[in-house]
C-alpha positions in Angstrom: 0.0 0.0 0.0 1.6 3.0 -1.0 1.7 6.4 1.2 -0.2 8.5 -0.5 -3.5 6.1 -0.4 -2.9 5.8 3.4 -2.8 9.7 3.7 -6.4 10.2 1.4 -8.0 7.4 3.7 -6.9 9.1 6.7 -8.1 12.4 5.0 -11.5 10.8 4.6 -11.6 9.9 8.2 -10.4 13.0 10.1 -12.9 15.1 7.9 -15.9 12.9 9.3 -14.8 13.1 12.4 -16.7 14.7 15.2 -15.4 15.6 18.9 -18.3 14.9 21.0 -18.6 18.7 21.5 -19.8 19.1 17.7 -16.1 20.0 16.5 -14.8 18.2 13.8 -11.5 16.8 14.0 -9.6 18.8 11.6 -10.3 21.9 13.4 -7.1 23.6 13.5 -7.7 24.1 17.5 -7.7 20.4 17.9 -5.5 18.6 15.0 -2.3 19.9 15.6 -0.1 17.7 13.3 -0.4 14.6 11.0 2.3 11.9 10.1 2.8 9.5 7.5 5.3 7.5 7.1 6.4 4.9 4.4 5.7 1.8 6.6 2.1 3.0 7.4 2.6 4.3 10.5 0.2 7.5 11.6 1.1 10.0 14.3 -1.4 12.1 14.9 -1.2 15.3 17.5 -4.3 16.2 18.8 -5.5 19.1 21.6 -8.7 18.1 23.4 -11.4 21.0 23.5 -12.5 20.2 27.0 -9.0 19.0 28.9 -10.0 16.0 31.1 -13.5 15.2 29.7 -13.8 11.7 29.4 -15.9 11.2 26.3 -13.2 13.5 24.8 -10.3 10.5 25.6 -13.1 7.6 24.7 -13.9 9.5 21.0 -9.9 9.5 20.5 -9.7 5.7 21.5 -12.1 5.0 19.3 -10.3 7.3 16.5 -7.5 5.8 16.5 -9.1 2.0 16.4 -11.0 3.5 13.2 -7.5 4.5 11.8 -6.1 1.2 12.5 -8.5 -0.4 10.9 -7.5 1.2 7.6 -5.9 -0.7 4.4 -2.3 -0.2 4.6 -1.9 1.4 8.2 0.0 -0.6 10.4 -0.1 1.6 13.1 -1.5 4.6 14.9 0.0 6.8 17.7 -2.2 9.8 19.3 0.1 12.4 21.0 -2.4 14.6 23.1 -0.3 18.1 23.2 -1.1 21.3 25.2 -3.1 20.1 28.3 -2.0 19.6 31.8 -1.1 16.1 32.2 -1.0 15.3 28.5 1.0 12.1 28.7 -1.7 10.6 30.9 -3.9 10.9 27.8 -2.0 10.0 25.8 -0.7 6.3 27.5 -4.5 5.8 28.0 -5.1 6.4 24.5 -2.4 4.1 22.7 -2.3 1.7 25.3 
C-alpha cells in the first residue's frame, strides 16, 4: 500500500470526524499535526477541546481504532499536546 493512499483514507476519516462537543476533527484548535510514514505508521497530535472530559479520551480511542483499521496502516500513535497532564492521555489512549 503506497503512502499516498494511506494519507487520502486518513483524510477521509479526520474530515468525518466529530469531537463529542460538535467540532470536527480537523479543526485547527484540535489537530495539531499529522504523520505518515512509508511503513504506514500514523502520528497524529491532537489538543482536546475540553482538557480531562472523558468522552473527549473515549472519542480518541475510538479514533484511533477507526484509523487502525485502515488498508495499509500498520499503526497509529495519538500524542495529546497542550493540556495539563497530556501524557496521561495519551498512554491511556495508545495503550
Amino acid at each position: 500500500m503506497d503512502k499516498l493512499r494511506v494519507k487520502r483514507r486518513l483524510a477521509r476519516i479526520l474530515r468525518k470526524w466529530e469531537e463529542p462537543h460538535g467540532k470536527i476533527m480537523t479543526d485547527s484548535k484540535i489537530l495539531k499535526g499529522v504523520e505518515v510514514d512509508n511503513n504506514g505508521i500514523v502520528d497524529l497530535w491532537i489538543t482536546p477541546i475540553n482538557a480531562h472530559c472523558p468522552c473527549c479520551l473515549e472519542n480518541l480511542i475510538y479514533l484511533r481504532k477507526e484509523i487502525i483499521n485502515q488498508k495499509g496502516v500498520v499503526a497509529c500513535h495519538i500524542e495529546v499536546v497542550d493540556i495539563p497532564q497530556s501524557e496521561r492521555w495519551t498512554s491511556a489512549i495508545n495503550e
